[in-house]
C-alpha atoms as an extended CHARMM CRD file, in Angstrom:
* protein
*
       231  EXT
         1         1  UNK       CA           -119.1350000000      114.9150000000       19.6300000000  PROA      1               0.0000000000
         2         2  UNK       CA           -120.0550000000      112.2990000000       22.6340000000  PROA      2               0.0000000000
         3         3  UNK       CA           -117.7390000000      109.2040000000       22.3110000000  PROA      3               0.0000000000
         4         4  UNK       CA           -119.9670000000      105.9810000000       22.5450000000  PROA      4               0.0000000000
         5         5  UNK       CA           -119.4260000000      104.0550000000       26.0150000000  PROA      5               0.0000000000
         6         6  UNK       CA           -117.0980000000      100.9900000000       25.6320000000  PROA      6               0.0000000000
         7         7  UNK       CA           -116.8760000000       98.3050000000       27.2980000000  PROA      7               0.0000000000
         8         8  UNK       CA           -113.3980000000       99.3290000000       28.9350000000  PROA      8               0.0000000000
         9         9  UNK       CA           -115.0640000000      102.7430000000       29.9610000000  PROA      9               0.0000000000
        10        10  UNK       CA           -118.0700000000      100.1810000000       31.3540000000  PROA      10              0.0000000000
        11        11  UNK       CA           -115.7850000000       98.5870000000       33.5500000000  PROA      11              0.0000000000
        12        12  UNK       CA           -114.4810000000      101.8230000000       34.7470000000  PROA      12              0.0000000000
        13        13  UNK       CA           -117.4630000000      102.9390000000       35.8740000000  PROA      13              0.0000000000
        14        14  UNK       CA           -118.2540000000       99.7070000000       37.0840000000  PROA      14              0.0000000000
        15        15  UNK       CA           -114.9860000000       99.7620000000       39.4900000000  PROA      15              0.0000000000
        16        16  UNK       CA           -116.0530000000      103.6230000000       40.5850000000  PROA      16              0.0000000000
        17        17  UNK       CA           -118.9730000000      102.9400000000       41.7180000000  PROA      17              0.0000000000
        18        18  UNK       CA           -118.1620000000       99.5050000000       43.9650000000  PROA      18              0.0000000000
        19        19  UNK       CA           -115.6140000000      102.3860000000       45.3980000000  PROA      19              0.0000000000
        20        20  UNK       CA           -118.5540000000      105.1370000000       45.8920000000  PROA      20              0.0000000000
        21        21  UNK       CA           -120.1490000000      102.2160000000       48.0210000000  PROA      21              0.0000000000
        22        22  UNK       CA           -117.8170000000      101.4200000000       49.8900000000  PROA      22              0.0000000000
        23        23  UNK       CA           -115.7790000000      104.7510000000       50.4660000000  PROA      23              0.0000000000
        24        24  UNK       CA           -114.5580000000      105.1180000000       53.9310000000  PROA      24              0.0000000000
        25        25  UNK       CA           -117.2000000000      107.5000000000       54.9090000000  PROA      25              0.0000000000
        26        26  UNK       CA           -119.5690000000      105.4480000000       54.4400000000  PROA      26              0.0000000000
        27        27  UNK       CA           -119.8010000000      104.4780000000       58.3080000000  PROA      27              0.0000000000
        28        28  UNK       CA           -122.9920000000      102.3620000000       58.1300000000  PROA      28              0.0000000000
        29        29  UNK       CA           -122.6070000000       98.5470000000       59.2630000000  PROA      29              0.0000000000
        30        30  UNK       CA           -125.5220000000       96.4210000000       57.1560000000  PROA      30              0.0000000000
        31        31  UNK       CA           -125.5570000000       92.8850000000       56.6620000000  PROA      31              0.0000000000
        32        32  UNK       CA           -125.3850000000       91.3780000000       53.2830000000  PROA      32              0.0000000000
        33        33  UNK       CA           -128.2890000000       90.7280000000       51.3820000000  PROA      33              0.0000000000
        34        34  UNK       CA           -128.8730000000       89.5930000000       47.9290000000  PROA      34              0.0000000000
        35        35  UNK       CA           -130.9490000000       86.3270000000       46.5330000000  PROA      35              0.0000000000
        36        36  UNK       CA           -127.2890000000       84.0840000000       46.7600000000  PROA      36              0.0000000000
        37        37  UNK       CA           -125.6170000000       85.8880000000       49.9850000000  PROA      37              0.0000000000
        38        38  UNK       CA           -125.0080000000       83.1600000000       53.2550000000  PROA      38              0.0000000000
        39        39  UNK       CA           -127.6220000000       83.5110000000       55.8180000000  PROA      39              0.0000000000
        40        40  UNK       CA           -125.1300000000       82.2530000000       58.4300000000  PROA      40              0.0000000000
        41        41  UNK       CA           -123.1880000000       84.8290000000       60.7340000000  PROA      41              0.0000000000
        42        42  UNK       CA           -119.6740000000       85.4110000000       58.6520000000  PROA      42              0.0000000000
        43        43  UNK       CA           -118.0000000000       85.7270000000       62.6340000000  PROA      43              0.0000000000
        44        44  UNK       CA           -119.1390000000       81.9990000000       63.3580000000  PROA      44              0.0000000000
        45        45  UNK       CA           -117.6650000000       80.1990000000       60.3350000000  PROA      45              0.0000000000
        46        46  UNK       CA           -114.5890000000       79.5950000000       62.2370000000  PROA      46              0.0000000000
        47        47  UNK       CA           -112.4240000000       79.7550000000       58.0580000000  PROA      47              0.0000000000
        48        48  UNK       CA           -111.5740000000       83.7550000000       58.1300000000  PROA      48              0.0000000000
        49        49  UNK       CA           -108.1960000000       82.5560000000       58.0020000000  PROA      49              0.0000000000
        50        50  UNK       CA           -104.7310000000       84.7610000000       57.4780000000  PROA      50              0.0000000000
        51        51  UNK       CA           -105.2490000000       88.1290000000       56.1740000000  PROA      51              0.0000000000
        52        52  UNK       CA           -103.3180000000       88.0080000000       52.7400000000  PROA      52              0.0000000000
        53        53  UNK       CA           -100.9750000000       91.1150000000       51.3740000000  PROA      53              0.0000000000
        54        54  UNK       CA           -100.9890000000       92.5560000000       48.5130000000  PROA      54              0.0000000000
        55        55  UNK       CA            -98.0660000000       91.3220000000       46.8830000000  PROA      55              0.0000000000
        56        56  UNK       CA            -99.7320000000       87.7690000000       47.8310000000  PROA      56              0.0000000000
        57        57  UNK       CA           -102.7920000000       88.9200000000       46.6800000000  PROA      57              0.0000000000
        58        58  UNK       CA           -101.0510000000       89.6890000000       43.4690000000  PROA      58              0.0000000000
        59        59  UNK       CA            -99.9050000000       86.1540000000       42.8320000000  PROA      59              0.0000000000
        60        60  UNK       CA           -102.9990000000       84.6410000000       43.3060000000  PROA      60              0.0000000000
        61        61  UNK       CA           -104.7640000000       86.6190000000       40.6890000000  PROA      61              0.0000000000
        62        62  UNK       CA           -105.7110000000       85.0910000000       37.2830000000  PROA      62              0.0000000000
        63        63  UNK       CA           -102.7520000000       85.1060000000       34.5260000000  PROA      63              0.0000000000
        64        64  UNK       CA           -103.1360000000       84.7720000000       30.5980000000  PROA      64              0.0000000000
        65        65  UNK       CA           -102.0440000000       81.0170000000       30.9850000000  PROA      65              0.0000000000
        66        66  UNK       CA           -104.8060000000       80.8300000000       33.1570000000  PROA      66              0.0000000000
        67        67  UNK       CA           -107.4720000000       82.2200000000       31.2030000000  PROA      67              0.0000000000
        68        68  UNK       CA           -106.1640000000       80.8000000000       27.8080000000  PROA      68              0.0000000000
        69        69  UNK       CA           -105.6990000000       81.3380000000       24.3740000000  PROA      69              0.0000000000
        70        70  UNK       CA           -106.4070000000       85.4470000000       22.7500000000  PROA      70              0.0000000000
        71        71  UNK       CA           -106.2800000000       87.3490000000       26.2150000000  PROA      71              0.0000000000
        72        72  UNK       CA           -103.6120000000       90.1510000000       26.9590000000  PROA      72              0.0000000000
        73        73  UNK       CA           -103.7600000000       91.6950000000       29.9830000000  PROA      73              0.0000000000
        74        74  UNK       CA           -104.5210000000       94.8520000000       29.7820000000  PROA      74              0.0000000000
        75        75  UNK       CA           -102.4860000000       98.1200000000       31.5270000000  PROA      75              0.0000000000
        76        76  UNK       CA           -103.4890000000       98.8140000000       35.1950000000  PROA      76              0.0000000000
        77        77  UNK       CA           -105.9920000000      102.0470000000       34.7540000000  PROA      77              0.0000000000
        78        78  UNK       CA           -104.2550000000      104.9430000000       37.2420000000  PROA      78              0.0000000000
        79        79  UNK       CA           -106.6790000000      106.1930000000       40.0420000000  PROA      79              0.0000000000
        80        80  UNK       CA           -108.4430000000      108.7310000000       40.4570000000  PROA      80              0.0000000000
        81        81  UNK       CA           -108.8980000000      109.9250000000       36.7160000000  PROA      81              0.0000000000
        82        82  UNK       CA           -112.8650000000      108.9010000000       37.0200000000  PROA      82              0.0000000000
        83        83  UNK       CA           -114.7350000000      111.9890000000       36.1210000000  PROA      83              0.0000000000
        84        84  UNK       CA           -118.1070000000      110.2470000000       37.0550000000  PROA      84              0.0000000000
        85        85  UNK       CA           -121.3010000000      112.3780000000       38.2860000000  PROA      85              0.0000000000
        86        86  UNK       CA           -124.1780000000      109.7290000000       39.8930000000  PROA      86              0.0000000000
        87        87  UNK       CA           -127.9380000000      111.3030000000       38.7730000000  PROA      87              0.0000000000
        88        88  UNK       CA           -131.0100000000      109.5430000000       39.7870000000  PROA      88              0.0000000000
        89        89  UNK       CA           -129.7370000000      107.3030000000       43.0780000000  PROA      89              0.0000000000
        90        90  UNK       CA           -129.9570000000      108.4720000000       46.2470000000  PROA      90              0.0000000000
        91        91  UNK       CA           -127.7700000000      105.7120000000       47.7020000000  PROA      91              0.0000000000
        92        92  UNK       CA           -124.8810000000      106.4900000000       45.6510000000  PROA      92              0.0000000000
        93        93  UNK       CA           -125.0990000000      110.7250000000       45.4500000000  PROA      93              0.0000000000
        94        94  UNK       CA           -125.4880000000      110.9900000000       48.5280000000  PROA      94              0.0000000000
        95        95  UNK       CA           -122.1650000000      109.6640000000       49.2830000000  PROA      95              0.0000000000
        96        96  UNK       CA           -120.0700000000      112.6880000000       47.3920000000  PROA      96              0.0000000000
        97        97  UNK       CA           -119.0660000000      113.5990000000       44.1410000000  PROA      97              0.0000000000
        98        98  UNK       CA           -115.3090000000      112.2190000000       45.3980000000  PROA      98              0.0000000000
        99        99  UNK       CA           -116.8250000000      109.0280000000       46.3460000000  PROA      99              0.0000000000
       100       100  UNK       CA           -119.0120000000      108.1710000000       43.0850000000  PROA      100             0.0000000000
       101       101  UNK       CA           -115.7220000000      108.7420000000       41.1990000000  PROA      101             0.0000000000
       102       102  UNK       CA           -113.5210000000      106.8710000000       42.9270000000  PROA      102             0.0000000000
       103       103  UNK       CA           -111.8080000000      109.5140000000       44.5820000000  PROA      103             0.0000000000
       104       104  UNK       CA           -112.7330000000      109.0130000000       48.0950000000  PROA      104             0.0000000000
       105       105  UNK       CA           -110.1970000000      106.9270000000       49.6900000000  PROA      105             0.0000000000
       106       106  UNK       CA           -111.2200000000      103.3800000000       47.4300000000  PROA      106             0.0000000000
       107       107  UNK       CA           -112.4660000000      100.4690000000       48.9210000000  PROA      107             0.0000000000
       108       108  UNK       CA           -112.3740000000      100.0650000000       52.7820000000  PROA      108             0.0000000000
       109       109  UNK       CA           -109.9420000000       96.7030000000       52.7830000000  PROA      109             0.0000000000
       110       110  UNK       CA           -106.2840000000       97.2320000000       53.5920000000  PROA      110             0.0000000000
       111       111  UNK       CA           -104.6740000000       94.2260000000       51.0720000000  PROA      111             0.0000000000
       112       112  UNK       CA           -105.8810000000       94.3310000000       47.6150000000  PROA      112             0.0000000000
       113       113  UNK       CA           -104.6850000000       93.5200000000       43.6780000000  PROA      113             0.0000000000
       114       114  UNK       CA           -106.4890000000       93.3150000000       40.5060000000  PROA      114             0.0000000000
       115       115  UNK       CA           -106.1860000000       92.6960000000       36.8110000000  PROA      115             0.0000000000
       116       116  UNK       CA           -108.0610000000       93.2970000000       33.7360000000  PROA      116             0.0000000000
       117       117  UNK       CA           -107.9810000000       91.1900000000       30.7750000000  PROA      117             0.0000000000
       118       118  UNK       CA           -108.9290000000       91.7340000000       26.5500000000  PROA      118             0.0000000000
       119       119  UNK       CA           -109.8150000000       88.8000000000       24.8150000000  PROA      119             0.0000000000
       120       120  UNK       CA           -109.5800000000       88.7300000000       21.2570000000  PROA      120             0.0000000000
       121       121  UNK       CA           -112.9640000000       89.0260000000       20.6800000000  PROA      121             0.0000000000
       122       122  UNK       CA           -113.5700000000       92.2250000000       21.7720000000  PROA      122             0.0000000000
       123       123  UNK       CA           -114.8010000000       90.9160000000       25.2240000000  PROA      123             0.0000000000
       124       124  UNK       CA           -112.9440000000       91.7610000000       28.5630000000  PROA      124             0.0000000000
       125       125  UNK       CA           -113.2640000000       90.6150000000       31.9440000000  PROA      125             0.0000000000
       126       126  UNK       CA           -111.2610000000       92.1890000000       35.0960000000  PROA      126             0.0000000000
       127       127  UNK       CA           -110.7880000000       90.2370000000       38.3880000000  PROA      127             0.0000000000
       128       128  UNK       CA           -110.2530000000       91.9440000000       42.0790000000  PROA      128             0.0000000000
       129       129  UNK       CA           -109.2130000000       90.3520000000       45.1900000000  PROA      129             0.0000000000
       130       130  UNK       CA           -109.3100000000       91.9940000000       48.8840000000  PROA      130             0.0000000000
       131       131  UNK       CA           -108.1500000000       90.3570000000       51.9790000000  PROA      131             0.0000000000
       132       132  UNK       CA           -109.1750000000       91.5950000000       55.7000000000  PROA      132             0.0000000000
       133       133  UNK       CA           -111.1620000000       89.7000000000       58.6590000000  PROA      133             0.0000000000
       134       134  UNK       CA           -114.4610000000       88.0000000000       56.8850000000  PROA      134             0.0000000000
       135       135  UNK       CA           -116.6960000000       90.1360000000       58.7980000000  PROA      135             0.0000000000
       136       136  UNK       CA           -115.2630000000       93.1650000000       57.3240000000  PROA      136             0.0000000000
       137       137  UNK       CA           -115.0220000000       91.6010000000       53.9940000000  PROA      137             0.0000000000
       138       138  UNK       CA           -119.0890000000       90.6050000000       53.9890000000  PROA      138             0.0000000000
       139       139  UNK       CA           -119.9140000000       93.8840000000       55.5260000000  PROA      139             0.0000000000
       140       140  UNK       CA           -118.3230000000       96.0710000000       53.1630000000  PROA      140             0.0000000000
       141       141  UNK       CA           -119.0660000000       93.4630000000       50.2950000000  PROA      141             0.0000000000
       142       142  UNK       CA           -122.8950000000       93.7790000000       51.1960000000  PROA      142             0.0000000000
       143       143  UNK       CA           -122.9210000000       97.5690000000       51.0870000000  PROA      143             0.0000000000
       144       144  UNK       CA           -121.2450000000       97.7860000000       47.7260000000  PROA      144             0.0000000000
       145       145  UNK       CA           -123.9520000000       95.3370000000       45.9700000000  PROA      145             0.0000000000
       146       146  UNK       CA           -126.8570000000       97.4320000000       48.3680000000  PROA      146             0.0000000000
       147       147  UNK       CA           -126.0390000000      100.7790000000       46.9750000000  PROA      147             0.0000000000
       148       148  UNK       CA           -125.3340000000       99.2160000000       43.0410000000  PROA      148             0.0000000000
       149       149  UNK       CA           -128.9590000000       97.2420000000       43.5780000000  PROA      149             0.0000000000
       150       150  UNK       CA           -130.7470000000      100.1290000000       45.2370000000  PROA      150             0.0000000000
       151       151  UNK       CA           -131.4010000000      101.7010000000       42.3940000000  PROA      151             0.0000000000
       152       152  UNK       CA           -132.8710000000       99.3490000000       39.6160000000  PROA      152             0.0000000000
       153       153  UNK       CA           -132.4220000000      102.5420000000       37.2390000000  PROA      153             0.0000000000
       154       154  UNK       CA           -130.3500000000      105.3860000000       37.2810000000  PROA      154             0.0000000000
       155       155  UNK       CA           -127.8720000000      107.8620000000       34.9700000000  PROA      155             0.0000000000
       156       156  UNK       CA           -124.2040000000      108.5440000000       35.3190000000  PROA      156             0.0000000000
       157       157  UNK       CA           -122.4640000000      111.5260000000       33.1730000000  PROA      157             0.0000000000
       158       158  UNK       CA           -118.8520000000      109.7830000000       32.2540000000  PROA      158             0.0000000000
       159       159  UNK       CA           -117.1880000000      113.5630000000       31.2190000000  PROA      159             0.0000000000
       160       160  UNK       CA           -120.2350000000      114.9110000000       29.5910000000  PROA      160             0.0000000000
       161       161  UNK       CA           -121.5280000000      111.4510000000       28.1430000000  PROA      161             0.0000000000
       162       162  UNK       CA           -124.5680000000      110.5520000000       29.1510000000  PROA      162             0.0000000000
       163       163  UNK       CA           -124.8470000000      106.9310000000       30.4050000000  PROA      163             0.0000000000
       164       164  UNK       CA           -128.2360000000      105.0220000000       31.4430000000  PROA      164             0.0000000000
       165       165  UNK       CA           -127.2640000000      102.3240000000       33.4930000000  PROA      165             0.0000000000
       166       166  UNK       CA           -130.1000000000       99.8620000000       34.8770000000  PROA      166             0.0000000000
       167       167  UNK       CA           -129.1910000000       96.8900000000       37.2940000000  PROA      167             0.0000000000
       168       168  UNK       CA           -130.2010000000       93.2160000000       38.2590000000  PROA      168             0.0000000000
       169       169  UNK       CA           -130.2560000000       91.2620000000       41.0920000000  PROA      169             0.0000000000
       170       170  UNK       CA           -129.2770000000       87.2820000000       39.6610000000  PROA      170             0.0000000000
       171       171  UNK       CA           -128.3210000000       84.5810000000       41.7200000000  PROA      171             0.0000000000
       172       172  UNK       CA           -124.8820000000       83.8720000000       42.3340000000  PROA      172             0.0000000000
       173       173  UNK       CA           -122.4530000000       80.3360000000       41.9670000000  PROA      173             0.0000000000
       174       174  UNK       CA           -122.6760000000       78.6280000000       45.0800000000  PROA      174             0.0000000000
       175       175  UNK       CA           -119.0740000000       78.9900000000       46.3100000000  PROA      175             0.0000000000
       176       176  UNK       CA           -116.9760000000       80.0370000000       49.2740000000  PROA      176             0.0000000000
       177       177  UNK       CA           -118.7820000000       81.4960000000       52.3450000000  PROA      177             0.0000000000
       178       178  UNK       CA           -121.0930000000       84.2320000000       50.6670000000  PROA      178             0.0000000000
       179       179  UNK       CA           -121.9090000000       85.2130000000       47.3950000000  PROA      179             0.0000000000
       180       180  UNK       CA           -123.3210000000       88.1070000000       45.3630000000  PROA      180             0.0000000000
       181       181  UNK       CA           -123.8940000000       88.6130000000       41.8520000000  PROA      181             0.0000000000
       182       182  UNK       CA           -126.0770000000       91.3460000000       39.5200000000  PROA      182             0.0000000000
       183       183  UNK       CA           -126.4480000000       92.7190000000       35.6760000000  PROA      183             0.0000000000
       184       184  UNK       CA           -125.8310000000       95.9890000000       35.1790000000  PROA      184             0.0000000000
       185       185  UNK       CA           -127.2440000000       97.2300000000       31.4660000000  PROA      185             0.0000000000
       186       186  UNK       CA           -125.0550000000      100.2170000000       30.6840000000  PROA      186             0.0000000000
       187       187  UNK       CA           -126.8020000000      102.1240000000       27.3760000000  PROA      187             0.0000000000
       188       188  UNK       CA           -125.8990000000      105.1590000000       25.9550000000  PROA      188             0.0000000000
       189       189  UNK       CA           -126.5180000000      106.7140000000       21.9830000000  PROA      189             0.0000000000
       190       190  UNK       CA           -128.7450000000      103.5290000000       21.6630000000  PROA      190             0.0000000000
       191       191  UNK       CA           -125.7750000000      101.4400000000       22.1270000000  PROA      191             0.0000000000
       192       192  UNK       CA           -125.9320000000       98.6070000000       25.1970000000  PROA      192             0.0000000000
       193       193  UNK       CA           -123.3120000000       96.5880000000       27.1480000000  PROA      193             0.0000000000
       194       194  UNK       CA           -124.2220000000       94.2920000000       29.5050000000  PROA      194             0.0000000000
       195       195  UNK       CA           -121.4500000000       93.9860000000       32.6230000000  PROA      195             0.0000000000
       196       196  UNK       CA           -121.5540000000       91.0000000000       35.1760000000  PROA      196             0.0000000000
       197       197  UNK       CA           -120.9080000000       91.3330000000       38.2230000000  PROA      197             0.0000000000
       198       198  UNK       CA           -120.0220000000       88.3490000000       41.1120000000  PROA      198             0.0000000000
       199       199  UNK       CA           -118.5340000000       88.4650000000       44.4590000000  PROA      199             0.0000000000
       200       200  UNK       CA           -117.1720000000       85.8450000000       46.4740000000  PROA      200             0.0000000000
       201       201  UNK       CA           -115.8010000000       85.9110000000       50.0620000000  PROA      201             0.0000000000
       202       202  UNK       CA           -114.3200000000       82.7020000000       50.9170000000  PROA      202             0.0000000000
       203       203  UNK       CA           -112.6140000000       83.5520000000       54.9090000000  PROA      203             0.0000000000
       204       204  UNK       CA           -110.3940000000       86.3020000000       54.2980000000  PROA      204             0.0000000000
       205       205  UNK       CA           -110.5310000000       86.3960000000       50.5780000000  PROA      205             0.0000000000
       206       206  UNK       CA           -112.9700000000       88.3240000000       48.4100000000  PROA      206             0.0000000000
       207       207  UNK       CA           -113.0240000000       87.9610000000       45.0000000000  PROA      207             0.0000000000
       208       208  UNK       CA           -114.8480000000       90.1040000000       42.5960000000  PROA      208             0.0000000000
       209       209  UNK       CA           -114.8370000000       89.2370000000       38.9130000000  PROA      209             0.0000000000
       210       210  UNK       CA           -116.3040000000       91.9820000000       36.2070000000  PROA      210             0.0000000000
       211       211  UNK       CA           -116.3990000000       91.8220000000       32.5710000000  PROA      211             0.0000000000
       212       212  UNK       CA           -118.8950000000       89.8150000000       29.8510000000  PROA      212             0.0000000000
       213       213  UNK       CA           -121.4230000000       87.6380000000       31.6800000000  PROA      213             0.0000000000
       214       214  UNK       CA           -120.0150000000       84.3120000000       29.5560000000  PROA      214             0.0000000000
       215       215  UNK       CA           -116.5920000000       85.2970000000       30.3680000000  PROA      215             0.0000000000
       216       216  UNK       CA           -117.5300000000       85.9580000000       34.2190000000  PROA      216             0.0000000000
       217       217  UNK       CA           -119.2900000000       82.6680000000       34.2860000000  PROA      217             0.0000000000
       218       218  UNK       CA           -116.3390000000       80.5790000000       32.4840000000  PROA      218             0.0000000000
       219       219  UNK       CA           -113.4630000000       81.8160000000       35.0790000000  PROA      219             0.0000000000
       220       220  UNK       CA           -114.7850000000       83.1890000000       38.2620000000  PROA      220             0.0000000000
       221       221  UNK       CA           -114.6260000000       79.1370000000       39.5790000000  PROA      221             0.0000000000
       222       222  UNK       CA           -110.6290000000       78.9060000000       38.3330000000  PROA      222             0.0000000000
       223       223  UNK       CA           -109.8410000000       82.2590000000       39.8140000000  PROA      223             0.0000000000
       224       224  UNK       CA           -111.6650000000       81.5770000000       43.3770000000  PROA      224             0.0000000000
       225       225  UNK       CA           -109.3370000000       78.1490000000       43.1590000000  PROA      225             0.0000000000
       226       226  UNK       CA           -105.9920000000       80.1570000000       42.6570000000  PROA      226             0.0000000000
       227       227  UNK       CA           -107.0080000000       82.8880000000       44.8770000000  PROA      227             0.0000000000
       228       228  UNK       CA           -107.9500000000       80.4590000000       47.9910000000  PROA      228             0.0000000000
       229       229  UNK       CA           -104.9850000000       77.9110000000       46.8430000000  PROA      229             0.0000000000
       230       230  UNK       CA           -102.8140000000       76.8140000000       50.4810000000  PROA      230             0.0000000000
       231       231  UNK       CA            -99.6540000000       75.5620000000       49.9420000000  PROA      231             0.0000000000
């Protein structure tokens, strides 16, 4: 019997493919594009800023007194356990089985953290934050949304589910330096979750926040703040 897709094994997939696009073999150098991405040169803003570690990273991320009332964070999800197969998009098979589950080295940006977050009504929402130079940041940011956007529709097999997953280009909150935001529609056994999806790179920060669009919308402002917080 096929299990029907939830929204924690949506965000899963959701995290392994952002890694498939940007897995270190993915050599390719594109600018980022998108409806809400900067038009400006990411090299010439002159705010890249100190490259953050992890352990600062860490602190900066979203807490449950942040978010509020009926959220529990949720245990970190061990690596590597994505059994993901990409059908039907080019852009992501043809960067290898390893990379469309996660399994190819992760995401090309030495400091990172994240943390994932259940709210009591059966919503979730799961931040990330990377720190490198901005130009890496906005190129590797902009290949990630390219390969997740290239395809408008395509199928994953989670184990031997079956998923459909369709995605959206929307325009994203007008903060930090660039930004880039899209829908992804994940359906399976007639069921549907819809998954937002919004980068920002502010300098040497990028955060990505995942999860319920109303929940996205309601904290990826307060989690940009505590992320790009000085002093």
């Amino acid at each position: 019997m096929r299990v029907r897709v939830s929204i924690s094994t949506v965000l899963g997939l959701t995290a392994a493919l952002a890694l498939a696009a940007c897995s270190p073999g993915d050599t390719e150098v594109r600018p980022a594009s998108g409806p809400s991405a900067s038009t400006g040169s990411p090299a010439d803003n002159g705010r890249d800023g100190a490259v953050l570690s992890s352990p600062e990273l860490a602190s900066r991320l979203l807490g449950e007194s942040d978010l509020g009332a009926g959220y529990t964070r949720k245990p970190d999800r061990p690596s590597g356990n994505d059994d993901v197969t990409v059908l039907g998009c080019p852009a992501l098979d043809d960067l290898g089985t390893d990379a469309a589950t996660g399994s190819g080295g992760g995401l090309d940006f030495p400091h990172r953290a994240k943390a994932s977050f259940a709210h009591s009504s059966g919503a979730e929402v799961a931040e990330e934050l990377y720190s490198d130079a901005g130009s890496k940041l906005s190129d590797g940011t902009g290949r990630i949304f390219d390969a997740m956007t290239g395809c408008p529709a395509y199928q994953v097999l989670a184990g031997s589910t079956p998923i459909d997953i369709t995605t959206q280009e929307i325009p994203a909150p007008r903060l930090g330096d660039e930004q880039w935001s899209h829908l992804l529609t994940f359906s399976s056994e007639g069921a549907d979750i819809v998954v937002k999806q919004t980068a920002i790179r502010d300098g040497s920060v990028l955060l990505i926040v995942s999860g319920s669009p109303a929940l996205v919308d309601q904290h990826v402002r307060a989690a940009l703040t505590k992320a790009t917080a000085t002093g």
